[in-house]
DSSP file (Angstrom, degrees, kcal/mol; ACC not computed):
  #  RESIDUE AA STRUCTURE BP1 BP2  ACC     N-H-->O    O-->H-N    N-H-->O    O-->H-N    TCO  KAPPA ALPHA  PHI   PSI    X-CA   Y-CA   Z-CA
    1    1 A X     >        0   0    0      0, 0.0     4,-1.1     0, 0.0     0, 0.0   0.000 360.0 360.0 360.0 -53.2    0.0    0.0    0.0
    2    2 A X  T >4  +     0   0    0      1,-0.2     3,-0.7     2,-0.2    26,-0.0   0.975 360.0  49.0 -39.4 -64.6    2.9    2.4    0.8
    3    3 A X  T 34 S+     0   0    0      1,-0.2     5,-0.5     4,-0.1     4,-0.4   0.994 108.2  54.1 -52.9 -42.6    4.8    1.8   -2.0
    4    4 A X  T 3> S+     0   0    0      2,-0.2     4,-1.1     3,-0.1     3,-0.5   0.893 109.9  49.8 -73.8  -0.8    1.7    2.3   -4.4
    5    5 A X  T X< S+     0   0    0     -4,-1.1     3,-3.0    -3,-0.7     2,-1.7   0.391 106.1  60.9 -94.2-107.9    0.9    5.9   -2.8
    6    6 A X  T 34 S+     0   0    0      1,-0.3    -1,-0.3    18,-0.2    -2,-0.2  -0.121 103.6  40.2 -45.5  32.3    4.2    6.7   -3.3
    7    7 A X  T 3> S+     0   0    0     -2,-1.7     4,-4.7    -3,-0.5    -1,-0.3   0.115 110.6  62.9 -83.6 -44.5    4.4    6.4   -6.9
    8    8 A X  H XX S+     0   0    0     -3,-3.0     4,-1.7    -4,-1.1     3,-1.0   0.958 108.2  41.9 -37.1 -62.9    1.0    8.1   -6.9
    9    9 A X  H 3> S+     0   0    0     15,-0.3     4,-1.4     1,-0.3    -1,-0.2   0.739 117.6  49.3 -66.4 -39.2    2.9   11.1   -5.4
   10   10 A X  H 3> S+     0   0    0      2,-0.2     4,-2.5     1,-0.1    -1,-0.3   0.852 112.4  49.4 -33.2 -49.8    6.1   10.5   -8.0
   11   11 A X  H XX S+     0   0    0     -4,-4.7     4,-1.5    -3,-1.0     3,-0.8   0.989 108.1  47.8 -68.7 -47.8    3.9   10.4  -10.6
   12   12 A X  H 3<>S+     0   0    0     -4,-1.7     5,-1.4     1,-0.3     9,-0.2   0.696 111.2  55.1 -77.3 -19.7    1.9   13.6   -9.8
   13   13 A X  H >X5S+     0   0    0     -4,-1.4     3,-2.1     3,-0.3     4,-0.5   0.975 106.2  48.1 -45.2 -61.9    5.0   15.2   -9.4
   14   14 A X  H <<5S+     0   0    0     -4,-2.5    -2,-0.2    -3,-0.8    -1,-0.1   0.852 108.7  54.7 -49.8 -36.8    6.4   14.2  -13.0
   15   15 A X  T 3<5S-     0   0    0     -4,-1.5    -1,-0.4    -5,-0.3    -3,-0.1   0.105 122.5-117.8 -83.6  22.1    3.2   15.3  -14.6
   16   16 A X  T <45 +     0   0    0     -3,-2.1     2,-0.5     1,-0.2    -3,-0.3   0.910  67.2 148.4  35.2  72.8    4.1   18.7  -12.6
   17   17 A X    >X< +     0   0    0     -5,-1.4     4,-2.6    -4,-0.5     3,-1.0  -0.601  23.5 162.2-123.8  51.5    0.8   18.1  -10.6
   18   18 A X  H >>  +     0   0    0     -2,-0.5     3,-4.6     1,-0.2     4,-0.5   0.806  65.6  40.2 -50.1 -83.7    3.1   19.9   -7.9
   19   19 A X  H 3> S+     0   0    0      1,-0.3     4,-0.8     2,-0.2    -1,-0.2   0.516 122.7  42.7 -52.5 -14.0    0.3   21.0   -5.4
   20   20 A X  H <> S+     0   0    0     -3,-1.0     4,-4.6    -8,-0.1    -1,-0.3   0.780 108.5  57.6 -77.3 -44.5   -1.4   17.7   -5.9
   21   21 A X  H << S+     0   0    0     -3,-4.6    -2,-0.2    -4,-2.6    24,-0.2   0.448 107.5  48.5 -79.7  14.1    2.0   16.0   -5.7
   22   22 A X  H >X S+     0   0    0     -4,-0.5     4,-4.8     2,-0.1     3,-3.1   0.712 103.2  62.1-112.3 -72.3    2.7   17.7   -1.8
   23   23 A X  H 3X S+     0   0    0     -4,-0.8     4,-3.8     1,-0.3     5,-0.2   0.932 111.3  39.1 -21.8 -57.8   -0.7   16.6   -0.6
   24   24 A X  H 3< S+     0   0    0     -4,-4.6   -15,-0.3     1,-0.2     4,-0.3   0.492 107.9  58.2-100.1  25.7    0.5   13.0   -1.3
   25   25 A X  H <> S+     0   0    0     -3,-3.1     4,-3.4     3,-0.1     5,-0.4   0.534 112.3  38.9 -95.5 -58.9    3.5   13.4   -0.2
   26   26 A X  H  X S+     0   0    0     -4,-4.8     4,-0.6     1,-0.2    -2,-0.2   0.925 111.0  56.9 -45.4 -39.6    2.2   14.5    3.4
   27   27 A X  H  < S+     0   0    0     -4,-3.8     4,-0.4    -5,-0.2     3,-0.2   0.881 110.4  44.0 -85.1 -28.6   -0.3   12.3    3.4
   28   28 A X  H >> S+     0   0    0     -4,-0.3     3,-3.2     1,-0.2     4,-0.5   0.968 112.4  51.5 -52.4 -48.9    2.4    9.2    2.9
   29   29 A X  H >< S+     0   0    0     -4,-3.4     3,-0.6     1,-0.3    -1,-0.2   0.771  94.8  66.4 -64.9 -15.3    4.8   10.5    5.3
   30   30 A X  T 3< S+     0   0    0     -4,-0.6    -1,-0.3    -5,-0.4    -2,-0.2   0.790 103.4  59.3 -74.5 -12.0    1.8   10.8    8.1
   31   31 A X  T <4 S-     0   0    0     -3,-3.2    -2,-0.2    -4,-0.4    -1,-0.2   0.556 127.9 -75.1 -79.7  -7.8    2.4    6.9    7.4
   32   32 A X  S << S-     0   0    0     -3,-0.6    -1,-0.3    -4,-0.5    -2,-0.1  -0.421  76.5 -19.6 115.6 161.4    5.9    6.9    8.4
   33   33 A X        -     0   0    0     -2,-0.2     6,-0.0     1,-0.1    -4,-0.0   0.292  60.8-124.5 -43.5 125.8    9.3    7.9    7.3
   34   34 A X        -     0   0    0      1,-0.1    -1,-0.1     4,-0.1    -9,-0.0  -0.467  21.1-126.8 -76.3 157.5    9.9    8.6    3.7
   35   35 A X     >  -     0   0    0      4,-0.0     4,-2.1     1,-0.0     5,-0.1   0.179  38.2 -85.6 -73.7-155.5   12.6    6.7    1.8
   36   36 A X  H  > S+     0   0    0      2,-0.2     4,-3.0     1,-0.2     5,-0.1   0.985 125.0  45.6 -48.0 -70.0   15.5    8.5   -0.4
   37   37 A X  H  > S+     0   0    0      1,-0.3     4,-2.2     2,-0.3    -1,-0.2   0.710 116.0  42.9 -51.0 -50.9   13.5    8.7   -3.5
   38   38 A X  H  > S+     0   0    0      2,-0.2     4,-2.3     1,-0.2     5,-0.4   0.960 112.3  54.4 -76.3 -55.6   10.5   10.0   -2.0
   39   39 A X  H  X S+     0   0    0     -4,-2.1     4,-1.4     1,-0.2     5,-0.3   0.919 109.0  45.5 -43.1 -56.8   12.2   12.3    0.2
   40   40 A X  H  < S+     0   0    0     -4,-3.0    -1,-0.2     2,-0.2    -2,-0.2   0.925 115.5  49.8 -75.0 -25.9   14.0   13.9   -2.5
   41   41 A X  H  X S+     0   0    0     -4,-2.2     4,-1.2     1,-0.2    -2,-0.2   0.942 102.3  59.1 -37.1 -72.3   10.7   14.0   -4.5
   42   42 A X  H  < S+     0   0    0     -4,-2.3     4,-0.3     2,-0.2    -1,-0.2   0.617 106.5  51.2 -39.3 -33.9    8.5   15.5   -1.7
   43   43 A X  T  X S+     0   0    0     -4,-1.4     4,-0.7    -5,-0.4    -1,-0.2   0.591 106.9  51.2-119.5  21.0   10.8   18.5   -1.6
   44   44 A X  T  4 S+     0   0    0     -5,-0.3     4,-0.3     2,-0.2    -2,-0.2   0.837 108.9  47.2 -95.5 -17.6   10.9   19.3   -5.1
   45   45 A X  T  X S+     0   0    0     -4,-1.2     4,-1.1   -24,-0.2     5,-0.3   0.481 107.1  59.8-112.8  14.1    7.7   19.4   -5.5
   46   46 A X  H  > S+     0   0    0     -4,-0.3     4,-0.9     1,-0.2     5,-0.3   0.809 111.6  42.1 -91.7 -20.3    7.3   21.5   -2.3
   47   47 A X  H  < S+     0   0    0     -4,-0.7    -2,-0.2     1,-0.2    -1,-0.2   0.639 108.5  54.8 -88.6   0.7    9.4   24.1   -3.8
   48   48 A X  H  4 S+     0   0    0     -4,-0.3     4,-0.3     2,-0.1    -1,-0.2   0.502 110.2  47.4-116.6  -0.9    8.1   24.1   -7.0
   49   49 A X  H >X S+     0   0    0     -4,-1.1     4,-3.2   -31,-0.2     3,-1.2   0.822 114.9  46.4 -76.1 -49.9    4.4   24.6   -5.7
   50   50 A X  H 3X S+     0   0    0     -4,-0.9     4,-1.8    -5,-0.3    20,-0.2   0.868 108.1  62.1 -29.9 -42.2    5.6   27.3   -3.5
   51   51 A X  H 3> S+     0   0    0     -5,-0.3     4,-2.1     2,-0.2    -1,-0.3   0.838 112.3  33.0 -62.3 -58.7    7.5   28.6   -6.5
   52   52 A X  H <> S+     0   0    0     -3,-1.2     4,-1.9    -4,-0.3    -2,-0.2   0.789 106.1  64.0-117.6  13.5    4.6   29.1   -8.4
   53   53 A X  H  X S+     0   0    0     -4,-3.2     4,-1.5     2,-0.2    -2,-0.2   0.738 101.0  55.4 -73.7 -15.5    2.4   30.0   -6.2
   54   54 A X  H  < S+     0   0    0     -4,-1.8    -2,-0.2    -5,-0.2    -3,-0.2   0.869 104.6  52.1 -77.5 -39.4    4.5   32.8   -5.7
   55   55 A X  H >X S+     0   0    0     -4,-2.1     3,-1.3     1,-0.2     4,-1.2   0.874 105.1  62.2 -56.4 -32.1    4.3   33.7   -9.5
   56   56 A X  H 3X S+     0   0    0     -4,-1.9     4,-1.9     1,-0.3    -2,-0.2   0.922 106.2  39.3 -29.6 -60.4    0.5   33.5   -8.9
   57   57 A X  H 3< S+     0   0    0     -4,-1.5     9,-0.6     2,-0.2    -1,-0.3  -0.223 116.8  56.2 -90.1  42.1    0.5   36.4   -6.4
   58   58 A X  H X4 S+     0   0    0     -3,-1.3     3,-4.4     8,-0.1     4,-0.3   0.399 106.6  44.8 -79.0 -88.2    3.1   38.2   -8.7
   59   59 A X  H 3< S+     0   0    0     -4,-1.2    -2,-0.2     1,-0.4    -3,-0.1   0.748 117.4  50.6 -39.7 -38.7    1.0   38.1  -11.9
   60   60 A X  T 3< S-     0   0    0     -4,-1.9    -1,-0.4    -5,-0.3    -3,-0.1   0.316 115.7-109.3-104.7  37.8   -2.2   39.3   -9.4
   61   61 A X  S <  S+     0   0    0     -3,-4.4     2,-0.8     1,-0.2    -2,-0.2   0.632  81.6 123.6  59.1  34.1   -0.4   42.2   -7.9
   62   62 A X    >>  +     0   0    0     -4,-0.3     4,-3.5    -6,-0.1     3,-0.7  -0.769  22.3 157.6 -94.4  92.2    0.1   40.8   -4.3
   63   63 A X  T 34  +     0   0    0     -2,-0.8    31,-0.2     1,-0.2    -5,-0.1  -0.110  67.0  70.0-108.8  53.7    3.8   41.1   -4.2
   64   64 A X  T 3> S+     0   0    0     -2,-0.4     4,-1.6    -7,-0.2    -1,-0.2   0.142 105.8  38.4-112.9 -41.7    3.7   41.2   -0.6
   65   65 A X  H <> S+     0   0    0     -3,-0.7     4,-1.5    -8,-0.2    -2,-0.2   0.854 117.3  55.3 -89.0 -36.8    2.7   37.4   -0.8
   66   66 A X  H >X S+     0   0    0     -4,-3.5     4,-1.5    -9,-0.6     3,-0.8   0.978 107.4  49.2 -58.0 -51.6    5.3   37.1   -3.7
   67   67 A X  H 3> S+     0   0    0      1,-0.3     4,-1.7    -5,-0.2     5,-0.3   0.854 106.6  54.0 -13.4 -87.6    8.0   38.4   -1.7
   68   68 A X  H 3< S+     0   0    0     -4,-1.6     4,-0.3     2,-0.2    -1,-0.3   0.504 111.0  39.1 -35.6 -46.9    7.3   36.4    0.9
   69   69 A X  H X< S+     0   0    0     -4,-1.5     3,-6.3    -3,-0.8     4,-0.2   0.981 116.3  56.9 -65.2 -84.9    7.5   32.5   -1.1
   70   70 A X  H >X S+     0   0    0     -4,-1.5     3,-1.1     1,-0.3     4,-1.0   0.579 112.1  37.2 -42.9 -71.2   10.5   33.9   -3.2
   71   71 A X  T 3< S+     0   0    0     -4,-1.7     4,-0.4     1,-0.3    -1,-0.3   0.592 112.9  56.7 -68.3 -13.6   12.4   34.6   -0.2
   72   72 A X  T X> S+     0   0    0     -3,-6.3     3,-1.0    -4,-0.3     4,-0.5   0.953 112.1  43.2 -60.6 -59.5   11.0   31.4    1.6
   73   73 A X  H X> S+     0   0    0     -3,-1.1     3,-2.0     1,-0.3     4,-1.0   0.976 115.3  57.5 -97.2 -78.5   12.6   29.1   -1.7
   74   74 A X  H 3< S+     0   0    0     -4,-1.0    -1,-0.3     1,-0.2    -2,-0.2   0.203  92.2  57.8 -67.2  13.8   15.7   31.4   -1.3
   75   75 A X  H <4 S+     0   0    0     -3,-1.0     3,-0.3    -4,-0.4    -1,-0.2   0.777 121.3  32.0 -50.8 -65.6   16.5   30.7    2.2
   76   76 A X  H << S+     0   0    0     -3,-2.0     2,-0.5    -4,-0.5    -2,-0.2   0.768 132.4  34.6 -72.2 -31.8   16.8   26.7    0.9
   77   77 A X    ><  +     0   0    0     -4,-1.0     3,-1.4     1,-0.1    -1,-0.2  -0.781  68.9 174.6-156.6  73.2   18.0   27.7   -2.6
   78   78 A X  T 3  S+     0   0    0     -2,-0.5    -1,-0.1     1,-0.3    -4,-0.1   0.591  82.1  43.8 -61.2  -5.0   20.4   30.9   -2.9
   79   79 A X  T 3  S+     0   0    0      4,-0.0     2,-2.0     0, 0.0    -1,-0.3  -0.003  72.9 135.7-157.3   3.6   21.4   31.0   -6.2
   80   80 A X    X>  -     0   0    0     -3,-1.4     3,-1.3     1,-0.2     4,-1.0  -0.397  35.4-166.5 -63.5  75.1   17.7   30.2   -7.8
   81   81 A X  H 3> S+     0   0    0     -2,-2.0     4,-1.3     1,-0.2     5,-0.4   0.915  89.5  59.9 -41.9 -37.2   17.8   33.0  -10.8
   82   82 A X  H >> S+     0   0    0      1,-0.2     4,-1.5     2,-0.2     3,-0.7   0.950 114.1  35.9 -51.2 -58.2   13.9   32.2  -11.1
   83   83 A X  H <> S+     0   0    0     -3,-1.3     4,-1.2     1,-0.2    -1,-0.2   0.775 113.9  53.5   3.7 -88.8   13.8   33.3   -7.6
   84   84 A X  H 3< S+     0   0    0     -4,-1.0     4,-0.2     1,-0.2    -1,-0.2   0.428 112.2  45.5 -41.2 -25.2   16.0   35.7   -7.8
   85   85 A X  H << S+     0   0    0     -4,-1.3     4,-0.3    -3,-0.7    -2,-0.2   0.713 110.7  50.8-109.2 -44.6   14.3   37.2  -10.6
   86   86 A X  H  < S+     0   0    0     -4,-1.5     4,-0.5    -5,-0.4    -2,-0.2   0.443 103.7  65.4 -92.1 -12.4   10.9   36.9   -9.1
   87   87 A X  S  X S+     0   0    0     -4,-1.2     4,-0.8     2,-0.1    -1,-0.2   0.762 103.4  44.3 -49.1 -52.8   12.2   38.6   -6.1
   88   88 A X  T  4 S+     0   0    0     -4,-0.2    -2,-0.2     1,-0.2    -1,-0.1   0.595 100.0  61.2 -99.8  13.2   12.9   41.4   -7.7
   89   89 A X  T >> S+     0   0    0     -4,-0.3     4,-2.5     2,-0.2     3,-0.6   0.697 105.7  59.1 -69.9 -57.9    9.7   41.8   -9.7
   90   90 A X  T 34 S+     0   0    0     -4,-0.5     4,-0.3     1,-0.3    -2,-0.2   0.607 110.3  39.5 -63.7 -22.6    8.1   41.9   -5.9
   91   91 A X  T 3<>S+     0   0    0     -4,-0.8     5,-2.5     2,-0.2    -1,-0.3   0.648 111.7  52.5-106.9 -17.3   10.1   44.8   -4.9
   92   92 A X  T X45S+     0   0    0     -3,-0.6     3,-1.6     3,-0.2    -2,-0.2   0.903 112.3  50.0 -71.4 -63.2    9.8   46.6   -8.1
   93   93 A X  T 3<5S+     0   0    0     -4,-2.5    -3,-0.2     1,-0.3    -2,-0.2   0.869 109.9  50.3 -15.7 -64.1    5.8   46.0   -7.5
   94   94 A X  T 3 5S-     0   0    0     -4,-0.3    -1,-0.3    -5,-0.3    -2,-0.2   0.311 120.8-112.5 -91.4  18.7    6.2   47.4   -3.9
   95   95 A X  T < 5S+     0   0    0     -3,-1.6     2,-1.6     1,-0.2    -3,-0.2   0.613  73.7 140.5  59.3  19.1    8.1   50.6   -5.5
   96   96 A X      <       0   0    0     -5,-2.5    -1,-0.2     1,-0.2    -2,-0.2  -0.743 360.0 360.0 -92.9  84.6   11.6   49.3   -3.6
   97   97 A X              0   0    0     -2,-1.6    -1,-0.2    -3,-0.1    -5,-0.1   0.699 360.0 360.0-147.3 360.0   13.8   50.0   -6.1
């Protein structure tokens, strides 16, 4: 049973089903410790909802909430030009420039 939710949650990642693919990620790990695979799975696809959820609240002019995600991802990930990029789109936004 484990192993087949954890393919769910691989797959929905691959199919970029990020926010999908977090959900079943949680909901495996409330089952006990994820392995390698899964592990490293589970936090890509938490940074790459986070990621665009912060281009979400770009693109609708909360760049208060964008801010916030980009600098969350670039805590973990220093050197993420997307990030980086989308940082400064959020400060541009907030007239910090």
């Amino acid at each position: 049973m484990i192993e087949a939710l954890q393919k769910r949650a691989i797959t929905l990642f691959k199919l970029q089903h990020y926010q999908e693919a977090v959900k079943a990620f949680w909901s495996l790990q409330r089952k006990g410790p994820l392995d390698t695979e899964a592990e490293y799975y589970r936090e890509q696809a938490s940074f790459r909802a986070m990621f665009y959820q912060a281009q979400e609240a770009l693109e609708s002019k909360k760049p208060f909430t964008a801010l916030r995600l980009f600098e969350d991802i670039l805590r973990q990930e220093p050197d993420n030009m997307q990030c980086l990029y989308g940082k400064g789109l959020s400060l541009y936004q907030l007239g910090k420039f």
